[in-house]
BANU-586189 format. One record per residue (C-alpha): residue in one letter; x, y, z. Coordinates in steps of 0.001 Angstrom, whole numbers, plus 500000, padded with zeros to 6 digits. Example, Ala and Ser with C-alpha at 12.3 -4.5 7.8 and 13.67 -1.06 7.14 Angstrom:
BEGIN
code; xx; yy; zz
a; 512300; 495500; 507800 $
s; 513670; 498940; 507140 $
This chain:
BEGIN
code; xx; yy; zz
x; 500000; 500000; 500000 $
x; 500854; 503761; 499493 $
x; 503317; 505045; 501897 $
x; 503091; 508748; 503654 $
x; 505837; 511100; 502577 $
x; 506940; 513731; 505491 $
x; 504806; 516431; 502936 $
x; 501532; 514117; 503771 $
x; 502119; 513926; 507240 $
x; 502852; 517663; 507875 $
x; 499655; 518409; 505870 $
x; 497326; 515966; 508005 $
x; 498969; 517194; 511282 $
x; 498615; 520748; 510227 $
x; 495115; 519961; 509504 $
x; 494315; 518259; 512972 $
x; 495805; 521729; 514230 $
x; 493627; 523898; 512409 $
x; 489817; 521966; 513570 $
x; 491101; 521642; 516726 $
x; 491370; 525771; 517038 $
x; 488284; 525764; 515170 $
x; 486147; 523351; 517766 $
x; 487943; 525200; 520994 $
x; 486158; 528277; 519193 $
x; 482911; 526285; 518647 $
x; 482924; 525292; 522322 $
x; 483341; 528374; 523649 $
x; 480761; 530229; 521339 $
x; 483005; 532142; 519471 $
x; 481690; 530047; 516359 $
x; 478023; 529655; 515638 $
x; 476461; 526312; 514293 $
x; 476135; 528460; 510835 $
x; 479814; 529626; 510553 $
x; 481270; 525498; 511931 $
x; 478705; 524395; 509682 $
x; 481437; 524189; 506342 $
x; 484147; 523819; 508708 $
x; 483627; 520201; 510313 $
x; 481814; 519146; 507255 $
x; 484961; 519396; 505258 $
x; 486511; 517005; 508394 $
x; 484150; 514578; 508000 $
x; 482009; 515944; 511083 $
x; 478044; 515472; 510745 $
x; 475616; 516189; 513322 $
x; 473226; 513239; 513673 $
x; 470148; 512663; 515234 $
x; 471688; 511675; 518608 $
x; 475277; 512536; 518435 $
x; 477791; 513305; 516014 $
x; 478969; 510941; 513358 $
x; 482476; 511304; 512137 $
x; 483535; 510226; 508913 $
x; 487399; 509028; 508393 $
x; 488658; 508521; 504841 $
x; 490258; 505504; 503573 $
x; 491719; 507095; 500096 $
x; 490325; 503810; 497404 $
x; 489712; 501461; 500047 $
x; 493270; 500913; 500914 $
x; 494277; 499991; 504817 $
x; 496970; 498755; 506439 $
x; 496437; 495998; 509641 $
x; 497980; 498734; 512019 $
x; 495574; 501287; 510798 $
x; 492798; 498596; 511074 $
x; 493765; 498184; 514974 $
x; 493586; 502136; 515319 $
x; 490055; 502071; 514037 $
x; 489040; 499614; 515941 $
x; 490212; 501088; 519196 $
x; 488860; 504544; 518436 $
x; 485720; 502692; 518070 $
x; 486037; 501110; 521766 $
x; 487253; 504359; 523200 $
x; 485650; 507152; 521548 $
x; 482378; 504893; 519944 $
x; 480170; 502210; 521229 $
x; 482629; 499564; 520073 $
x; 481979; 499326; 516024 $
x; 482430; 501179; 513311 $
x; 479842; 501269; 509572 $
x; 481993; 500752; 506465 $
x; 480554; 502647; 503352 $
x; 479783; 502311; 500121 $
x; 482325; 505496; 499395 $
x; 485544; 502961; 501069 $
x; 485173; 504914; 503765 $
x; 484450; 504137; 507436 $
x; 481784; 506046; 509797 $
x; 481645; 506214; 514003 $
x; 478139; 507552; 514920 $
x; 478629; 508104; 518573 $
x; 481329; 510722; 518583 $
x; 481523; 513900; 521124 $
x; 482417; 516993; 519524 $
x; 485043; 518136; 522152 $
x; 486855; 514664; 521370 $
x; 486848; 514813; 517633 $
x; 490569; 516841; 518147 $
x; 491675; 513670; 519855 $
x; 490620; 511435; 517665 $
x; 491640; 512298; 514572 $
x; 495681; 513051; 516487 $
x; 495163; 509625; 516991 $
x; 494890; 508770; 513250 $
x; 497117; 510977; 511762 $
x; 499644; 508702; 514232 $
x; 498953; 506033; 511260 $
x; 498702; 508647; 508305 $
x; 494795; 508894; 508174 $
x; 492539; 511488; 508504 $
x; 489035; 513094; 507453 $
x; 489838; 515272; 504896 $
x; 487174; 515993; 502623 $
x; 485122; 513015; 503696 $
x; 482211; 515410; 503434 $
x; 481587; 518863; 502049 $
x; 481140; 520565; 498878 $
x; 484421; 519751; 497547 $
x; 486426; 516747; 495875 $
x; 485689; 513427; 498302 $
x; 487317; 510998; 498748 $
x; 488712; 509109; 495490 $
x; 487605; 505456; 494801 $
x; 488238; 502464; 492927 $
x; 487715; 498780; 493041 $
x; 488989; 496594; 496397 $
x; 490894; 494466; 493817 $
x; 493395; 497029; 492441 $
x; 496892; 495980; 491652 $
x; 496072; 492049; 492214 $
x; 492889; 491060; 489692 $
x; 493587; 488815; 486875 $
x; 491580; 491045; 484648 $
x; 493137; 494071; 485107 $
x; 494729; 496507; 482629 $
x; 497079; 498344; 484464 $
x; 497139; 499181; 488692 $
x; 494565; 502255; 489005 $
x; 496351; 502656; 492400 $
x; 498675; 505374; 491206 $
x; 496196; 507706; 489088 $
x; 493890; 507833; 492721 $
x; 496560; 508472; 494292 $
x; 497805; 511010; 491927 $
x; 494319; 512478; 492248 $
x; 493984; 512205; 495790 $
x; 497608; 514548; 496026 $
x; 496031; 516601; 493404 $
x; 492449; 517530; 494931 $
x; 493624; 517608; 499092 $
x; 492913; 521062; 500153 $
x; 493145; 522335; 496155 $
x; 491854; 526114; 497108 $
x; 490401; 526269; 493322 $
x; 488355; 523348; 494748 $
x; 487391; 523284; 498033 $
x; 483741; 525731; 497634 $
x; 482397; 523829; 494944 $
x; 478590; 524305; 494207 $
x; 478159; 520700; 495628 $
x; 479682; 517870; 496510 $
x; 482037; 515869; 493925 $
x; 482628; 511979; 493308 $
x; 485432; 510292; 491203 $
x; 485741; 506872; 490790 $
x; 488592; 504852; 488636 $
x; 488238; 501427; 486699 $
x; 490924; 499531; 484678 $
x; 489516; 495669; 484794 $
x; 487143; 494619; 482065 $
x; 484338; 494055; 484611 $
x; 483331; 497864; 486316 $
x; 483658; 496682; 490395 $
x; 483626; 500486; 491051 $
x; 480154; 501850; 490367 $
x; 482451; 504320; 487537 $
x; 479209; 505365; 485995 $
x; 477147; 506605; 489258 $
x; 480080; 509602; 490249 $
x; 480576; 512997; 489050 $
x; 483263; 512082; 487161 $
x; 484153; 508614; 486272 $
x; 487733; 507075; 484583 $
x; 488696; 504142; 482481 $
x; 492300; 503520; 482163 $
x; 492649; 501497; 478883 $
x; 495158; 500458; 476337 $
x; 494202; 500008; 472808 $
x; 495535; 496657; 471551 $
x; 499052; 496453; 470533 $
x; 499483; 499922; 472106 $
x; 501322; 499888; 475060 $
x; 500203; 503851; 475105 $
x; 497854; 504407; 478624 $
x; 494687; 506124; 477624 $
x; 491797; 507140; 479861 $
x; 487910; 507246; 478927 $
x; 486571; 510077; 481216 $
x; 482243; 510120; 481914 $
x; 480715; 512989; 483427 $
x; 477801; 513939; 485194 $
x; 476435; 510390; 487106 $
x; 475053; 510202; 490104 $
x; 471943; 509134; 491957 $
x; 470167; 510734; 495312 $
x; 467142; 512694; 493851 $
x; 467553; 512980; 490474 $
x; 469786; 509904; 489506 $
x; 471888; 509520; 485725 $
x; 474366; 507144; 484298 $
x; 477237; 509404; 483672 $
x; 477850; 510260; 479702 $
x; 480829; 509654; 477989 $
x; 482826; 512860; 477324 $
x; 486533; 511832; 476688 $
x; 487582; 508594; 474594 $
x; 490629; 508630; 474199 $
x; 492678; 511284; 476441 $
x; 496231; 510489; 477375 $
x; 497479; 510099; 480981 $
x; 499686; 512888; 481117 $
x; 496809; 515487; 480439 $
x; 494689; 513759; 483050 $
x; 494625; 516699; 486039 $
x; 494553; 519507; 483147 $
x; 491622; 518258; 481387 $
x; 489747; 517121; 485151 $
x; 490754; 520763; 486255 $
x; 488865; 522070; 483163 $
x; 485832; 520138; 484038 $
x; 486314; 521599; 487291 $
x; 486216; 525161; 486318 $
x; 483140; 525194; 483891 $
x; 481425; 523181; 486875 $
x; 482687; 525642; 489439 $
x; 481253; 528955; 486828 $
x; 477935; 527527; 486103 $
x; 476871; 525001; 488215 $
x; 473923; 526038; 489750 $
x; 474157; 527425; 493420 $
x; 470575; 528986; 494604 $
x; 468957; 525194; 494768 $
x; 471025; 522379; 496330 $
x; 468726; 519910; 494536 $
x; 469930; 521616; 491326 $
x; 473456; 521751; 491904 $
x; 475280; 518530; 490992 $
x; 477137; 518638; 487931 $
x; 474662; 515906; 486856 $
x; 472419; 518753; 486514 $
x; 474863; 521446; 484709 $
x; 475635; 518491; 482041 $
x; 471649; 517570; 481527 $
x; 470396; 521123; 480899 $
x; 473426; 521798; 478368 $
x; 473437; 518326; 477266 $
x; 476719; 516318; 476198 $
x; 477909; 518019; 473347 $
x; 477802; 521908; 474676 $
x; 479564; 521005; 478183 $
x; 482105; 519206; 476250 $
x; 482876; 522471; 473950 $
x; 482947; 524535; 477107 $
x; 485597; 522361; 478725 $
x; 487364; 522334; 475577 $
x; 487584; 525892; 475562 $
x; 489153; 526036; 479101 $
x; 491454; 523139; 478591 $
x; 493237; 525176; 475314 $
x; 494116; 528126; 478289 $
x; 494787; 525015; 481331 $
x; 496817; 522815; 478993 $
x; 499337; 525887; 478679 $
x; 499776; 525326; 482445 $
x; 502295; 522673; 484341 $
x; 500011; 520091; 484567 $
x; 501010; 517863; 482178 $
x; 502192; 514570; 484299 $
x; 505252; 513108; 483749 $
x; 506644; 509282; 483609 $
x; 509127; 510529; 486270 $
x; 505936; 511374; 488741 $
x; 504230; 508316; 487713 $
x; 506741; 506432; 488302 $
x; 508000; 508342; 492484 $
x; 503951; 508103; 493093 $
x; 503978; 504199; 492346 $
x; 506919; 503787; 494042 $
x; 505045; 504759; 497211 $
x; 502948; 500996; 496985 $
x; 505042; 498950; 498500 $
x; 503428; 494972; 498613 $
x; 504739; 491426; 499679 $
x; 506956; 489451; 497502 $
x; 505084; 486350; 495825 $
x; 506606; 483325; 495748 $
x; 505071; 480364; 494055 $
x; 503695; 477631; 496390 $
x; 502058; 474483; 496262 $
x; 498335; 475001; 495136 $
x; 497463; 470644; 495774 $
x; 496159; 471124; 499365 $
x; 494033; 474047; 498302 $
x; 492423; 472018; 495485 $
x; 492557; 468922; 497812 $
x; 490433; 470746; 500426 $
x; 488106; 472027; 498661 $
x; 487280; 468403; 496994 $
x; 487118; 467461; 500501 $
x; 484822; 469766; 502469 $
x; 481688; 471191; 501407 $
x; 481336; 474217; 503461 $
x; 484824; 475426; 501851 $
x; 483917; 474888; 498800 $
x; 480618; 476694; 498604 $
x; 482574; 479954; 500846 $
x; 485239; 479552; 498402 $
x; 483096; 479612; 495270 $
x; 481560; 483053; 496753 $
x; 484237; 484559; 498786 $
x; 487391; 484234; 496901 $
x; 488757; 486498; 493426 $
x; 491033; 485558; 490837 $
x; 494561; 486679; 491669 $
x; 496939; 487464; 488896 $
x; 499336; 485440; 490154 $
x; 497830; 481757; 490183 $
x; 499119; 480896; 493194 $
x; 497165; 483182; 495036 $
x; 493231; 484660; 496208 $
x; 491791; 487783; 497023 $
x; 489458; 487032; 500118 $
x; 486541; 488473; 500536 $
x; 485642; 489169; 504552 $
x; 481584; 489053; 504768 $
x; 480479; 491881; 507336 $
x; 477004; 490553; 506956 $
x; 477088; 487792; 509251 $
x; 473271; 487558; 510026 $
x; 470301; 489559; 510855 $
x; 471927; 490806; 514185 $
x; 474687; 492782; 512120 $
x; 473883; 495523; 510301 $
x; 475174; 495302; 506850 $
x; 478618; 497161; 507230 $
x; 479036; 496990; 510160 $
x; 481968; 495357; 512092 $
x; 482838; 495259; 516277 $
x; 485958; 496665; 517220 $
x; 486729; 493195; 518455 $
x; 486237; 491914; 514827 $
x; 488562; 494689; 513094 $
x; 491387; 493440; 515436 $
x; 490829; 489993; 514460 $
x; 490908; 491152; 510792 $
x; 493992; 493037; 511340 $
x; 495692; 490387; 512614 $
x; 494494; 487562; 509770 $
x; 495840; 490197; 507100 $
x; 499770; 490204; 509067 $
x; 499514; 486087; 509196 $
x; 498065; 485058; 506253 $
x; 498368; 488105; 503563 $
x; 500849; 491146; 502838 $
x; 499270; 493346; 506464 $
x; 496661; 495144; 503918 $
x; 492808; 495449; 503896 $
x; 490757; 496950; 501113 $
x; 487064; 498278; 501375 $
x; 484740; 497352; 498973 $
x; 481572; 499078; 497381 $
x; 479510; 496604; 498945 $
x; 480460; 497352; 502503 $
x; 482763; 494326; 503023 $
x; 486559; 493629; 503416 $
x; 489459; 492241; 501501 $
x; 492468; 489928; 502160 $
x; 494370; 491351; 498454 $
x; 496944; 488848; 498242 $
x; 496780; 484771; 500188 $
x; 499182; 481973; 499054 $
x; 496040; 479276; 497902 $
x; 497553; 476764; 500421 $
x; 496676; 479276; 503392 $
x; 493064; 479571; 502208 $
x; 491916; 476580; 504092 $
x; 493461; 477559; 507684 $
x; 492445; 481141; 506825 $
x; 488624; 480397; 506479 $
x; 489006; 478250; 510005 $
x; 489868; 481195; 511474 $
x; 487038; 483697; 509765 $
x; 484113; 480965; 511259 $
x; 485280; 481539; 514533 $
x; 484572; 485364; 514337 $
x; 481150; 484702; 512543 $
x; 483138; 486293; 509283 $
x; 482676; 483308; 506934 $
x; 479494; 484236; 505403 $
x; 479682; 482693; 502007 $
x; 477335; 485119; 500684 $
x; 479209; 487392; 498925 $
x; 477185; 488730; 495796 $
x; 473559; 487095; 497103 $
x; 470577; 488631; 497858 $
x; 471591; 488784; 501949 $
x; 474860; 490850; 500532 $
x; 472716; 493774; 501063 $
x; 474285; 497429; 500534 $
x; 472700; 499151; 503662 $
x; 473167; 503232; 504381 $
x; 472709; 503852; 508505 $
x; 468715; 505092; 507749 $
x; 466410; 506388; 510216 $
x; 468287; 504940; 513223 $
x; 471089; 507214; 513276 $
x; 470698; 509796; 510008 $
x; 469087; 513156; 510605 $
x; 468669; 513126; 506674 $
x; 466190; 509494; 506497 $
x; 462979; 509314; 506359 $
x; 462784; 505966; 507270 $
x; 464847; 502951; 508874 $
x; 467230; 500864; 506574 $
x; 468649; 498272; 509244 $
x; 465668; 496887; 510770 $
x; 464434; 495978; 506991 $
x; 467493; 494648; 506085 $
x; 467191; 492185; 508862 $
x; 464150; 491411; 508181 $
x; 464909; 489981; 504843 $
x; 467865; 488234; 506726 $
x; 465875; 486320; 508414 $
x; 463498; 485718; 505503 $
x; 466362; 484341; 503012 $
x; 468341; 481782; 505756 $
x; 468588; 479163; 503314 $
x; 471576; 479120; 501346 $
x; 471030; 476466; 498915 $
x; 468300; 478491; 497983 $
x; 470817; 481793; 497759 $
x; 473270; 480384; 495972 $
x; 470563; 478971; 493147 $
x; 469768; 482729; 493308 $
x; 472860; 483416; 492115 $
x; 474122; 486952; 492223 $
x; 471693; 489196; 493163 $
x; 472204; 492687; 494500 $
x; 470064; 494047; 496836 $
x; 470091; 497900; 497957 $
x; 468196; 499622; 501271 $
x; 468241; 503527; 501236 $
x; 466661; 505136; 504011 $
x; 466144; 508131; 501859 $
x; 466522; 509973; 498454 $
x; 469962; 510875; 498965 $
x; 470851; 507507; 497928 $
x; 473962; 506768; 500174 $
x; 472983; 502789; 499582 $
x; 472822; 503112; 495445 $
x; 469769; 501780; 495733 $
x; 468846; 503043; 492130 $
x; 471591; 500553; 490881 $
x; 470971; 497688; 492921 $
x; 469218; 494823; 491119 $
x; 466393; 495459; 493440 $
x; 466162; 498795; 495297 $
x; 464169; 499668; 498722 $
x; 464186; 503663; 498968 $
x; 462445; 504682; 502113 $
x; 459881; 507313; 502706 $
x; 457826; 509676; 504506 $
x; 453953; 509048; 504302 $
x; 451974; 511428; 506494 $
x; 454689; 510912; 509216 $
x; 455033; 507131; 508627 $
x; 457555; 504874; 507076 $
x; 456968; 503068; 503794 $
x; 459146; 501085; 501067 $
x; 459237; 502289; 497516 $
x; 460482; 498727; 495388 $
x; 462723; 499202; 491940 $
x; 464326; 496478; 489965 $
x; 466203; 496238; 486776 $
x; 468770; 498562; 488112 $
x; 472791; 497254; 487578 $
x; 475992; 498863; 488073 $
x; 479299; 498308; 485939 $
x; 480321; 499770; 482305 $
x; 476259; 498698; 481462 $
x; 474941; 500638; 484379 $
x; 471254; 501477; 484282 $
x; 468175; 503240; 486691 $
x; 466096; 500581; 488207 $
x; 462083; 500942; 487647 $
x; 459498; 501391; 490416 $
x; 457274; 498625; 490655 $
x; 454007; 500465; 491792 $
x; 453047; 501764; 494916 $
x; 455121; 501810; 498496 $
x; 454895; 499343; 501209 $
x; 455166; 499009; 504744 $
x; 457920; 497829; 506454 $
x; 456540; 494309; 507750 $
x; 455612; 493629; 503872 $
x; 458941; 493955; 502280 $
x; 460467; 490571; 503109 $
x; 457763; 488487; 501899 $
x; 458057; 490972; 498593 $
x; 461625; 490311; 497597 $
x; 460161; 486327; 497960 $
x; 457770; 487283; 495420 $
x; 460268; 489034; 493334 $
x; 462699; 486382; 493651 $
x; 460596; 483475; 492522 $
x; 459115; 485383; 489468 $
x; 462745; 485384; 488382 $
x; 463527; 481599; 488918 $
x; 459945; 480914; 486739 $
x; 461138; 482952; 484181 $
x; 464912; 483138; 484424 $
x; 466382; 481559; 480903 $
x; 469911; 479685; 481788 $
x; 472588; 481767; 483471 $
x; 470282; 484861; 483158 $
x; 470765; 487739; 485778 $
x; 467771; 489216; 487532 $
x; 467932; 492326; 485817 $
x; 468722; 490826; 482559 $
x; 465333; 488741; 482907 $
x; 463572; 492107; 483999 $
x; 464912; 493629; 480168 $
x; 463272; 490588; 478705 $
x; 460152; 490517; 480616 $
x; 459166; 493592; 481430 $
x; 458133; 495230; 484520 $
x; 454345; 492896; 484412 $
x; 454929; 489805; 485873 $
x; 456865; 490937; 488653 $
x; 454116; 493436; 489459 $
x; 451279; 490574; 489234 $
x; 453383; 488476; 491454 $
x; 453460; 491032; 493872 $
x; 450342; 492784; 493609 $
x; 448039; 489886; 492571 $
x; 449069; 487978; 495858 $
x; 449357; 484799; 493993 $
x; 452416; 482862; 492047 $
x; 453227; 483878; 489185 $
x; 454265; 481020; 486685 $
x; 455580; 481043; 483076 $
């Protein structure tokens, strides 16, 4: 992983400094709620509905075991003993006193982390998949370019007052594990064939919440070294007319829909002739010192027999294995992939302080002492020899961590909701465990197959729930809570909006609705047919009659 130059950790502690000042002033009233407002949301600092929630970044997902530990023992000092892992790669503590938050985040800039940017109208936090640098369909490591990015947009004055908040996300694998096309901006890095020339395809203006859009392409074919001139120009026309009188108008999702494709890309164009002329242009020599910063183990090849022999052998390996494990590009090795949805009594991201040590330690004994965080709220072992798998997954049962669920239906994407947001209009964990105990079967999950499954406990969409193969958004009726039901929707380079199925339900209704759902798809399901590929075929119709019409629908 990435290491912290002295410039990095200077800037962090400087940082810590500066809010500290700033809540000593809060404190004391020198500050009203108005003027800390944009100060503690650019540190990551909401204000809940019982406490305050802070929000520490984990720059694309990437942790190290001792920064694992740290988290876990803020969350047991400064927390109620866990901490919620987003869908963003970043991880949440809900119970935080304000007159602490100084303390805490000293304590992570100890480890070179901090919460920078985690919220506000500026550039968050960059992203990209949990597999970077190890996949076996991977074009090049995205790794650098986020991190070039992330160097680039920290504290970037030009930046830091956009008219809203701003998302990029980086691909370079042939399947989109990144949710590219839901951000502000969105990049695939790319080669053309027999080129060994790095090009990047750059989409603009996705996002979901209120008013959700794929992103559009508006680059094809720009070349790496004009990558921060040509974002900065994006930057600028968004920053000059993006709309800043209506917060629900103020995305660049917005700006890029009422000008449309072609017009926003001649008015970047325009800028980029006068930012080109600039010292922007990257060089190989700063590629190069940035990816010099990851610093992994050293493979060596081992014998994969055991691995193959135990899997032959015991059932319950095999079927965790088949979910919970991702082609390494060395064949000698797995990415594992650490379930934090053990059951209906843990809320989907969630993980005990108790379980984050355990984690950290697995990663130092059986991988290279990193951790990635994925989009789906769970955690990743990059890089295990195949004949540690075995001993590994002993180890994960004992800390109820083995779920071998990864990519079902009970892999739910779950924001916080109603229990802790000040935002939600209704609650997302008490549904999502619900339909835990609902789906307990696994043979019947895995015939599933992979099935995505979103819960947002309101319209600004923290759980994608508009991509999700089926969606739950929650909302207000008259002061109580009710389920609005989409399906069709898919992330990846094919993204699309799902489609409401009709009117909202209550709460106690929704489990025995995804049932419905779910067996409409295995009466009409063709082969190796995804839900929402069956949905395209099918139409919205039968899955409404086997909802609505109370009765089974067959083909």
């Amino acid at each position: 992983m990435y290491q912290y130059d002295d410039y990095d950790k200077s800037l962090v502690m400087e940082r810590v400094n500066q809010f500290s000042d700033q809540v000593d002033r809060r404190l004391s009233g020198e500050l009203s709620e108005e003027e800390f407002l944009p100060l503690r949301l650019q540190n990551g600092l909401y204000l809940q509905k019982h406490a305050y929630m802070l929000r520490v970044a984990i720059p694309y997902g990437t942790l190290s075991s001792v920064q694992l530990s740290t988290l876990a023992d803020i969350a047991d000092e400064f927390d109620k003993g866990y901490g919620h892992f987003t869908t963003r790669q970043n991880i949440q503590f809900n119970w935080v006193e304000l007159e602490r938050v100084p303390t805490i985040l000293a304590r992570l800039a100890e480890v070179n982390m901090h919460a920078i940017q985690t919220s506000g109208n500026c550039i968050r936090n960059v992203t990209t998949e949990a597999f970077a640098g190890v996949s076996a369909d991977e074009v090049v490591d995205p790794r650098p370019i986020a991190e070039i990015l992330r160097q680039w947009s920290t504290i970037n004055p030009e930046f830091l007052f956009l008219p809203r908040k701003f998302k990029i996300a980086v691909s370079s694998t042939q399947e989109d594990r990144a949710a590219v096309r839901s951000h502000d901006i969105g990049l695939y890095l790319y080669k053309e064939s027999g080129n060994d020339e790095l090009l990047v395809k750059v989409m603009v203006g996705g996002g979901l919440g209120r008013t959700p859009i794929i992103s559009k392409m508006l680059k094809q074919d720009l070349p790496w070294q004009h990558l921060l001139s040509y974002l900065e120009s994006v930057l600028r026309v968004y920053n000059r007319h993006g709309r800043r009188d209506n917060k629900y108008k103020s995305r660049i999702k917005i700006l890029v829909k009422t000008l449309g494709i072609v017009a926003f890309s001649e008015e970047v164009d325009k800028e980029w002739k006068q930012v080109k002329l600039g010292l922007t242009e990257l060089t190989i020599e700063e590629y190069n010192r940035v990816s010099s910063g990851f610093i992994g183990q050293d493979l060596i090849e081992n014998d994969t027999g055991e691995y193959l022999q135990k899997l032959a052998e015991n059932a319950d390996f095999s079927k965790w294995a088949q979910r919970n494990t991702h082609q390494h590009k060395n064949n000698d090795y797995l990415a594992i992939l650490i379930s934090t949805k053990a059951g209906s009594d843990n809320p989907p991201g969630d993980m005990s302080s108790t379980q984050m040590h355990h984690v950290a330690e697995l990663a130092q004994e059986f991988g290279s002492g990193e951790i990635r965080v994925t989009h789906e709220q769970n955690l990743v072992l990059p890089e295990v020899s195949k004949n540690k798998v075995s001993d590994l997954w002993l180890q994960l049962r004992r800390q109820q961590l083995a779920a071998p669920t990864i990519g079902l239906l009970t892999d739910m994407i779950t924001c916080p909701g109603g229990d802790f947001c000040s935002l939600a209009n209704a609650k997302s964990i008490p549904v999502a465990a619900a339909i835990q105990k609902k789906f307990d079967d696994l043979d019947y999950l895995h015939d599933l197959g992979t099935l995505s499954l979103n819960i947002s406990g309101c319209m600004n969409a923290c759980a994608h729930h508009h991509i999700g193969n089926i969606g739950i958004l929650g909302v207000d009726k008259n002061g109580s809570e009710w389920y609005q039901v989409t399906i069709g929707g898919r992330q990846g380079k094919e993204a699309q909006i799902g489609k409401v199925i009709g009117p909202s339900f209550e709460a106690k209704s929704i489990p025995d609705v995804i049932d419905k759902l779910t067996k409409v798809y295995v009466n009409y399901r063709e082969a190796e047919e995804s839900f929402s590929d069956t949905v395209s075929r099918i139409g919205l119709t039968p899955f409404k009659q086997g909802v609505y019409d109370n009765k089974e629908t067959t083909r």
